[in-house]
Residue, then its C-alpha position, 0 to 999 in steps of 0.5 A: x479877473x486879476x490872478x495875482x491879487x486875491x483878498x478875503x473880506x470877512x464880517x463887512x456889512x453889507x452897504x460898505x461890501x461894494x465900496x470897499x469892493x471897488x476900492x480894492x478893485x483899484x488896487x488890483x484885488x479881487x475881493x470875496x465876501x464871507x463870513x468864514x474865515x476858511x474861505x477859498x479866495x478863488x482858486x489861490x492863496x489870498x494876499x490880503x484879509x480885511x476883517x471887521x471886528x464887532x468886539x476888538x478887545x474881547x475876541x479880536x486877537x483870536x479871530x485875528x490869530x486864526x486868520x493868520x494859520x488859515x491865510x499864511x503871509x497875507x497882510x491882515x486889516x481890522x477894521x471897527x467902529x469901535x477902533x477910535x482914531x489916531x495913533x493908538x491904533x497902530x498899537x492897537x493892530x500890533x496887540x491883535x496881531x493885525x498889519x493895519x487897524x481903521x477905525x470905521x468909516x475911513x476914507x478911501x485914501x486912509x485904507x491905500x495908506x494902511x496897504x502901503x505901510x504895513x505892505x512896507x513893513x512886510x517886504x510885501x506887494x500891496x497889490x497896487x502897480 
């Protein structure tokens, strides 16, 4: 277990739940599963929430502003099959008030850019070393 590291992942559908969990594992998190956003990510503060999103435009903004109260400073990423890719996104994630927004699926290596962007946007340790 790495103490410093904590992240929620909320809504995630269940096969993508191990591979997203063991992509961040490489980057040093410990990843806890839910479907509640007032989860305790294991006894501290949570650094990073990726939250998948069924309906972006319609509640997205306000899934994403409560996970912003209940996770103050954590880096939050959307992610969504409804997301289409490109540029637009990096829009898309400032208008929810996401760090990062992937569109799904997303490789492996998209996932560690969006942590390192929007943890250089922040001043922040993405978790990585």
């Amino acid at each position: 277990m790495n103490d410093g590291h904590r992240a929620l992942a909320i809504d995630i559908d269940g096969p993508f739940q191990q591979v997203l969990a063991a992509w961040l594992g490489e980057r040093g998190y410990e990843v806890v599963f839910t479907d509640l956003p007032y989860v305790d990510a294991g006894g501290g503060p949570v650094e990073l929430v990726v939250c998948e999103l069924a309906e972006p435009k319609r509640t997205g903004s306000e899934t994403l502003r409560l996970l912003a109260r209940v996770h103050p400073g954590a880096l939050l990423v959307a992610i969504s099959t409804r997301f289409v890719d490109g540029e637009r996104r990096g829009a898309l994630a400032r208008q929810l008030g996401a760090d990062a927004a992937l569109a799904k699926p997303f490789p492996r290596a998209e996932l560690y850019a969006a942590l390192e962007a929007a943890s250089s946007r922040r001043g922040v340790h993405d978790g990585c070393t």
